[in-house]
LOFI-793063 format. One line per 3 residues: their letters; for each residue x, y, z of C-alpha. Coordinates in steps of 0.001 Angstrom, whole numbers, plus 500000, padded with zeros to 6 digits. Example, Ala and Ser with C-alpha at 12.3 -4.5 7.8 and 13.67 -1.06 7.14 Angstrom:
2
as) 512300/495500/507800; 513670/498940/507140
//
This chain:
511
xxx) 113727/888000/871948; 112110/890957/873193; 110401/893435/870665
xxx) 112944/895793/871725; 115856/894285/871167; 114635/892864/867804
xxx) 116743/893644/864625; 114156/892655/862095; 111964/895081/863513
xxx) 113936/897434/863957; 115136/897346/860321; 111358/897735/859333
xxx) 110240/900346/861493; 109228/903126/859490; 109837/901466/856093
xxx) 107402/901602/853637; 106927/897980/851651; 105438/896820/848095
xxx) 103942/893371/847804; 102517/891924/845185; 100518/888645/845041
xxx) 098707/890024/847832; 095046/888467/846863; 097465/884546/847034
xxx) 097937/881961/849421; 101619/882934/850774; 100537/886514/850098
xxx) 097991/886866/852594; 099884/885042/855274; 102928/887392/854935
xxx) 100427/890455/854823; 099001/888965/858449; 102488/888426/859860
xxx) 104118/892263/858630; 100717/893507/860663; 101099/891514/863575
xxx) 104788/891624/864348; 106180/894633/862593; 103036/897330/863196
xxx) 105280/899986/862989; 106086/899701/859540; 105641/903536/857699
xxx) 103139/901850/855363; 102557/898669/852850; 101918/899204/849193
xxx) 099575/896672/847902; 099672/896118/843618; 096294/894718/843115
xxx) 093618/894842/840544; 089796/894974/839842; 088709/891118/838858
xxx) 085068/889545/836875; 083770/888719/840546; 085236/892392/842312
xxx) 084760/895507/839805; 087981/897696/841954; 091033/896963/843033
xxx) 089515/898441/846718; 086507/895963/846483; 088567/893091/845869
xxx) 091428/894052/848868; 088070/894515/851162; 086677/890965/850134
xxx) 088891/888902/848911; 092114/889825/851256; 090940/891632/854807
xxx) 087310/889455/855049; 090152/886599/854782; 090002/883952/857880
xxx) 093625/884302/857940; 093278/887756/859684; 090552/886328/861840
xxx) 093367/886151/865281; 094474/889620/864624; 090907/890166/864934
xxx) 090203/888916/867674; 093108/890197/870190; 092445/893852/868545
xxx) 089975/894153/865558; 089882/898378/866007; 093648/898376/865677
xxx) 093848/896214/862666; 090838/898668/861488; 093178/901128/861878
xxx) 096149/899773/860240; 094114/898881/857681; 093221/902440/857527
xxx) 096130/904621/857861; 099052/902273/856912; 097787/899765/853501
xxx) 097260/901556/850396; 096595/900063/847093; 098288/900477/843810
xxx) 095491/899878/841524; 097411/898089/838672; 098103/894637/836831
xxx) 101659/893171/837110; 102048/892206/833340; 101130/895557/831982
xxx) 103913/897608/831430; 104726/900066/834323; 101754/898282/836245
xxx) 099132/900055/833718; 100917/903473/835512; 101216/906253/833601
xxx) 104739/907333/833845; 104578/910060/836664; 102944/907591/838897
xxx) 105212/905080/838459; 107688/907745/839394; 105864/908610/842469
xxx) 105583/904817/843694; 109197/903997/842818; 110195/907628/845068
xxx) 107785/906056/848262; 109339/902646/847927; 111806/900926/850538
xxx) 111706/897363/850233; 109788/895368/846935; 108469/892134/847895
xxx) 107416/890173/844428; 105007/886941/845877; 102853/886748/843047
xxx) 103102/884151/840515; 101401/881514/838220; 101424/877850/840176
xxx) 099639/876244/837489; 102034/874060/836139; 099838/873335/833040
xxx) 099489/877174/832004; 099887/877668/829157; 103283/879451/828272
xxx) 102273/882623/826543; 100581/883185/830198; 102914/881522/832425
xxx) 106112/883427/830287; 104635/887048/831282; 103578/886118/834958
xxx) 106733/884691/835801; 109153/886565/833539; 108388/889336/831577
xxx) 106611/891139/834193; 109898/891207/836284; 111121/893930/834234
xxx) 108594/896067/835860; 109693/895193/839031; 113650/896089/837651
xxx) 112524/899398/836336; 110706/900378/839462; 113674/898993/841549
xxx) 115913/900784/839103; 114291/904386/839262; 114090/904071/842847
xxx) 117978/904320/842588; 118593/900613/843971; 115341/899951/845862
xxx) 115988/896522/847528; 114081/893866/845883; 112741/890128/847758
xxx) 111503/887686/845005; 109723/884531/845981; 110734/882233/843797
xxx) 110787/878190/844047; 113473/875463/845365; 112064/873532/841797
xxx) 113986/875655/839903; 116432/873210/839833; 114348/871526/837406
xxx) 115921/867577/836618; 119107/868328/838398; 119495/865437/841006
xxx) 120849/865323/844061; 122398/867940/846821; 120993/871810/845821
xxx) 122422/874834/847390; 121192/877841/848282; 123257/879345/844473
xxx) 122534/880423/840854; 121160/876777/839066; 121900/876224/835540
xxx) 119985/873869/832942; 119729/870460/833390; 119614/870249/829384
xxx) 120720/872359/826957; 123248/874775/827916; 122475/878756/827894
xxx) 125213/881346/827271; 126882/883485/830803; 128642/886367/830970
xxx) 132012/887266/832490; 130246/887496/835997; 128657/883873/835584
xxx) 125083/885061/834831; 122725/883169/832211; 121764/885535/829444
xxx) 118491/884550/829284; 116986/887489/826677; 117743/885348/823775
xxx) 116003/882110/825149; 112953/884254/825859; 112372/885604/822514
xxx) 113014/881851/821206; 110257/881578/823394; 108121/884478/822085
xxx) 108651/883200/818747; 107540/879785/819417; 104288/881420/820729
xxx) 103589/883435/818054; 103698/880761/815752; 101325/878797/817699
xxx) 098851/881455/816840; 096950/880093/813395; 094448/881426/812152
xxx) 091855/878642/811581; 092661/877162/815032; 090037/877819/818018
xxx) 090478/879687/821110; 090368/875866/822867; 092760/874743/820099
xxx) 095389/877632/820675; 095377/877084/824515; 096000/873429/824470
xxx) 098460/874234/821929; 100524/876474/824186; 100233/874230/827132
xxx) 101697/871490/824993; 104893/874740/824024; 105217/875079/827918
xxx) 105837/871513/828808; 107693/870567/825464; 110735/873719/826394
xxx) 110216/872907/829587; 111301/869602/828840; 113935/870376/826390
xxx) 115774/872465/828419; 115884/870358/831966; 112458/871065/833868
xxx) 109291/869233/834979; 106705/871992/834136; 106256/875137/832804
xxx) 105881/876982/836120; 109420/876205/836955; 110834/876435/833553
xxx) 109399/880259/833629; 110183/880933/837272; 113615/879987/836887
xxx) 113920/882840/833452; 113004/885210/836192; 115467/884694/838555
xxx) 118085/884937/836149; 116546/888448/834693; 116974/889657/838067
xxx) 120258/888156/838841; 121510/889923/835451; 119657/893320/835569
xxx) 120089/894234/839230; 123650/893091/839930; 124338/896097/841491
xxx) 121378/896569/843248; 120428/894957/846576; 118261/891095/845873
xxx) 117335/888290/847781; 115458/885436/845872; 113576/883243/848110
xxx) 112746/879570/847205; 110268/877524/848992; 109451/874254/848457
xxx) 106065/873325/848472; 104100/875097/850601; 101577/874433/852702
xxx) 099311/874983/856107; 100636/877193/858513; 102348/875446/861264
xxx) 101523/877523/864198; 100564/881120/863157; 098378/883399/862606
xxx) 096563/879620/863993; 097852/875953/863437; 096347/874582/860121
xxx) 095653/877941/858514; 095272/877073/854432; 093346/878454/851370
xxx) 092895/876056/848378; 094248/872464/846966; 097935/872640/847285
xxx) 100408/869913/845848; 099703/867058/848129; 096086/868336/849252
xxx) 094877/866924/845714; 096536/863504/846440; 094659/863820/849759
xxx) 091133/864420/848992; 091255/862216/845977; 092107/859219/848955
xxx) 089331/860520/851281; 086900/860261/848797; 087503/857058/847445
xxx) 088897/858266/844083; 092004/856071/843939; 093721/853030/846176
xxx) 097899/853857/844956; 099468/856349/843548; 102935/856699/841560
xxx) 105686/857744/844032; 108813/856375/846006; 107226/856002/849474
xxx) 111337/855989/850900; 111898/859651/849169; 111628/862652/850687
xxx) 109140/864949/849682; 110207/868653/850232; 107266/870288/852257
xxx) 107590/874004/854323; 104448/875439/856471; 103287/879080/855208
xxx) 104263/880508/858160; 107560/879509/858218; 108188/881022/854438
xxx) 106613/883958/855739; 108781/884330/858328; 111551/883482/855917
xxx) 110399/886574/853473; 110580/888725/856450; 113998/887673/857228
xxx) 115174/888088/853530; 113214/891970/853683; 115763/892752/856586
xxx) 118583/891304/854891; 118164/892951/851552; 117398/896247/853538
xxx) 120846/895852/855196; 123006/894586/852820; 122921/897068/849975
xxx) 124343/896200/846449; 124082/892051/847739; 122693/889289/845679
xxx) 121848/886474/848240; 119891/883425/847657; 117706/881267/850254
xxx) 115947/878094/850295; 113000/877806/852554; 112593/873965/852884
xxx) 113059/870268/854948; 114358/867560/853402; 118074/868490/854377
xxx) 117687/869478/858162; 114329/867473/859055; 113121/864935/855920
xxx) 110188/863495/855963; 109434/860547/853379; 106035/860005/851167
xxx) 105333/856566/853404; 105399/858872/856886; 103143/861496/855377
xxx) 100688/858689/854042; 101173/857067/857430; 100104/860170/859037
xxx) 097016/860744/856873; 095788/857037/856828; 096216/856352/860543
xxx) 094468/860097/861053; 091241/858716/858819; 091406/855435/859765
xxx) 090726/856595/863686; 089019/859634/863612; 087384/859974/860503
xxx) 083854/861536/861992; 086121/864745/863125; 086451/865713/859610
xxx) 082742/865389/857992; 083413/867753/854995; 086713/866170/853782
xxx) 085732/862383/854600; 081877/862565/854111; 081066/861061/857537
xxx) 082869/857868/855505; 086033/856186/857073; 088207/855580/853903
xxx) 087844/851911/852994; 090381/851892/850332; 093711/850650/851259
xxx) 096361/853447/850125; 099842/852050/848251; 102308/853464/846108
xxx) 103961/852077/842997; 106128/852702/839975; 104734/855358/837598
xxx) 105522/852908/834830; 102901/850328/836623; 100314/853244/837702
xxx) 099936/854579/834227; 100153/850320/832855; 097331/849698/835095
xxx) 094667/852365/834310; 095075/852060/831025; 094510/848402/831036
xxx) 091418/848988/833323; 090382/851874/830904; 090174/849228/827807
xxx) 087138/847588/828579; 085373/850534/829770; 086242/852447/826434
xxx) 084805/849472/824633; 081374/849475/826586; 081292/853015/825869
xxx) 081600/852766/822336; 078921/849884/822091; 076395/852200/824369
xxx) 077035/854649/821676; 076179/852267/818730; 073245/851153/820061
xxx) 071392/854272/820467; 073199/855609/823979; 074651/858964/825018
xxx) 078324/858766/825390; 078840/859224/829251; 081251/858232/831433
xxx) 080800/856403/834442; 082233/856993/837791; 084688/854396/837486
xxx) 086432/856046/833950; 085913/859511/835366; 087938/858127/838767
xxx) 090748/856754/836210; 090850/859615/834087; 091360/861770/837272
xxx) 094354/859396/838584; 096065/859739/834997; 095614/863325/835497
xxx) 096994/863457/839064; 099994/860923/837667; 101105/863372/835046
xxx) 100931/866959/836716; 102127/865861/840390; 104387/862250/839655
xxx) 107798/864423/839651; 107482/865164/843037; 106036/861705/844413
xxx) 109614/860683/842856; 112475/863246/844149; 115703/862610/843237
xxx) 116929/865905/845143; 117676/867237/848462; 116998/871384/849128
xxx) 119601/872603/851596; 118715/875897/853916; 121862/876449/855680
xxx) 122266/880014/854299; 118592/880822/855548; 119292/879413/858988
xxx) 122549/881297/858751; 121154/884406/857757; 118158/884067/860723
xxx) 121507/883491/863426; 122484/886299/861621; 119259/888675/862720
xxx) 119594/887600/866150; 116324/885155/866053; 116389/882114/867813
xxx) 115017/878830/866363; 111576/879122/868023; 111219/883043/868570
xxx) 109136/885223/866545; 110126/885102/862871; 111247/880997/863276
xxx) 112355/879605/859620; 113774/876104/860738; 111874/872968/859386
xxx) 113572/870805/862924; 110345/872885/864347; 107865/870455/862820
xxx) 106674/866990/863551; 105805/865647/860894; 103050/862956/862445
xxx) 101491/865762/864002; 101362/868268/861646; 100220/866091/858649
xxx) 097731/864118/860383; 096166/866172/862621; 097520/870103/861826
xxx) 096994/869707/858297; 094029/867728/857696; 092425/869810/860410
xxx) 093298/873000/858422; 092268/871365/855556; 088553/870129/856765
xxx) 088119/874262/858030; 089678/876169/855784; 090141/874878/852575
xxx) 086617/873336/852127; 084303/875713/851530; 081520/876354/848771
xxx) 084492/878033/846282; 086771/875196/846983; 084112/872797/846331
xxx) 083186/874286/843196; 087029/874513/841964; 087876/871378/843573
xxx) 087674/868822/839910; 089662/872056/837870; 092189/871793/840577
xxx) 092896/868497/841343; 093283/867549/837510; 094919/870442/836918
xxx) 097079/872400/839144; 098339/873260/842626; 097229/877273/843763
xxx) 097214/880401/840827; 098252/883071/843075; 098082/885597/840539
x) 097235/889589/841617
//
């Protein structure tokens, strides 16, 4: 497709867009792509704020977004024009997402909501052990500020990134529709929306309650990370993340039923296939902590169903995919629509063909990556078994090594680990956050999205491609990724992060 013929960018031309997330993963790649194939956008609206490292909101664009290696092509075919882009076209809204109106006063908010075409809402909280007071106003709560500002911009279209997972425990074949509880049912109104308002100050209550006034700061946060996963649980999903990501879809789904809404979900996202450059990736994503913990020796199996498909989409191609959805929403005023940005349906690839691809990668050409494998071919052999047995097994092996610790400590010794209990305690930790999705019992279906890109005229491997048939999977895990992996993701922050996130979570790609 030529750029003149192209209806996406036509659609954009002279639109002016607000992200948010902009300073995250997905963020920055979308930011890239909007410069590099649809420069004749009016301008882009970036909601971003000052941080402990950057004092501004300008600082932290400057070093934390546009010094980003993801811009480093765009650099290179033109760095004065992305200069001036960068000058003339991106302007920040200096603001914080949870605070009401952004932290605007009200006549600014006016002013933004007046300048606005399109809302694009990326940002989020992936830790899926937040804990819920946080996760609740990420993922929710601050949605009414994007409602209001959609709403005083008479009907500004709105694209929200959401997640395929917020189907939570519901098995099986999951369209591209409105998904209801697992669980515990929650009430709907005449036009089949879940009133979710109730539920949330349930929520809220909870929270507050978990607030005592003898407990610590450490006590209190543990305590609401325990909250998250316990609703979570009682209503029908894995995590808190999705638990809170799903009460934001159906906010928006109820309060802008009349306006124009797409809600994206990916599935789990990681390096870029192709563009900006093959590989591209910034921090330990889902299966990135299941893949360093192998290359350095930290554990032999893992619990997961090595014949399941495990639901993974390149950045790029959910980039593309947000794109897509801006042009649709932009076109198709007063529509709800809902996409799925994912694999398993129209090209699956199982958990035994990814490890395949990673194993027969370091098994052969280890020295190529001397940051992620340590100049050290893996000597480990790499299975997968129940979680049942996984969890059985380290704690049987953790037994002795608790009682050696405990008679170091009685005879006069410092209670310290040793590598082998800090290895097990790191595999228990990896079991619990990232088992439910070594174990799916679901397939994402993207027909709509490929629909919807037949739709915009945009062939299958043109400019703004969204279809996972694109990818092989041998390639791209074994050699694309890991590649991507060994340049991008390992560098003296990642290092530093790297223990938080692989007990912990997948990205925080909070603004």
């Amino acid at each position: 497709m030529t750029q003149e013929s192209s209806m996406v960018k036509e659609t954009l031309k002279g639109k002016n867009i607000l992200i948010t997330g902009c300073t995250g993963f997905l963020g920055k790649v979308v930011l890239e792509k909007i410069i590099r194939s649809t420069p004749d956008v009016a301008s882009i609206h970036l909601l971003i704020r000052g941080n402990a490292r950057y004092n501004s909101a300008q600082e932290r664009l400057e070093q934390e977004v546009l010094s980003s290696s993801v811009f480093g092509h765009l650099k290179s075919l033109d760095e004065q024009a992305f200069k001036n882009f960068c000058l003339t076209k991106l302007n920040i809204v200096s603001g914080q997402l949870t605070d009401k109106l952004f932290g605007l006063d009200e006549d600014s908010f006016d002013e933004l909501a007046s300048k606005i075409d399109v809302i694009v809402n990326s940002a989020a909280s992936v830790d899926f052990r937040e804990p819920l007071d946080k996760a609740l106003a990420i993922n929710t709560l601050s949605l009414k500020n994007i409602i209001e500002l959609s709403q005083r911009g008479e009907g500004t279209p709105v694209v929200q990134v959401s997640t395929c997972y917020v189907h939570g425990l519901n098995k099986g074949e999951i369209y591209e529709e409105t998904t209801g509880p697992y669980k515990r049912k929650v009430p709907r109104n005449a036009q089949g929306h879940y009133l979710v308002e109730g539920l949330i100050h349930s929520l809220q209550d909870r929270i507050a309650r978990a607030f005592l006034p003898s407990s610590t700061k450490e006590e209190q946060k543990n305590a609401l990370v325990d909250l998250g996963i316990e609703q979570a649980h009682r209503y029908g999903w894995n995590d808190t993340y999705t638990f809170t990501k799903w009460l934001g879809e159906q906010l928006l789904i109820e309060k802008l039923d009349t306006s124009s809404l797409v809600i994206l979900r990916p599935s789990i996202i990681e390096s870029t296939l192709r563009a900006p450059v093959p590989g591209w990736i910034e921090g330990i994503k889902v299966a990135d902590a299941i893949v360093f913990a192998y290359a350095r020796g930290k554990i032999s199996y893992f619990p997961a169903d090595p014949h399941a498909a495990m639901d993974i989409i390149p950045a790029d191609l959910v980039a593309n995919s947000v794109i897509l959805s801006m042009t649709k929403a932009l076109k198709s005023p007063g529509e709800t629509n809902i996409y799925q940005c994912c694999s398993s349906s129209s090209n699956p690839v199982t958990v035994a063909e990814l490890k395949r691809a990673m194993v027969d990668e370091a098994q052969s050409n280890y020295k190529a990556y001397p940051k992620l494998f340590k100049a050290k071919k893996p000597s480990k052999e790499f299975t997968f078994v129940s979680k049942s047995v996984f969890e059985a097994s380290m704690k049987a092996a953790q037994v002795p090594l608790d009682i050696l610790q405990d008679v170091r400590s009685k005879i006069g010794f410092k209670k310290r680990k040793n590598r082998m209990h800090k290895n097990i305690d790191t595999a228990l930790t990896l079991s619990t956050t990232f088992s439910f999705y070594g174990f799916p019992k679901y397939r994402f279906h993207n027909g709509k999205l490929l629909a919807l890109a037949e739709e915009l005229g945009e062939k299958s491997d043109g400019e703004f491609p969204v279809d996972a048939k694109l990818i092989n999977w041998y390639r791209y895990f074994g050699k694309t990724h890991l590649a991507g992996i060994e340049k991008y993701a390992i560098n003296e922050v990642a290092k530093n992060a790297l223990v938080k996130q692989v007990k912990t979570k997948e990205l925080s790609v909070t603004d």
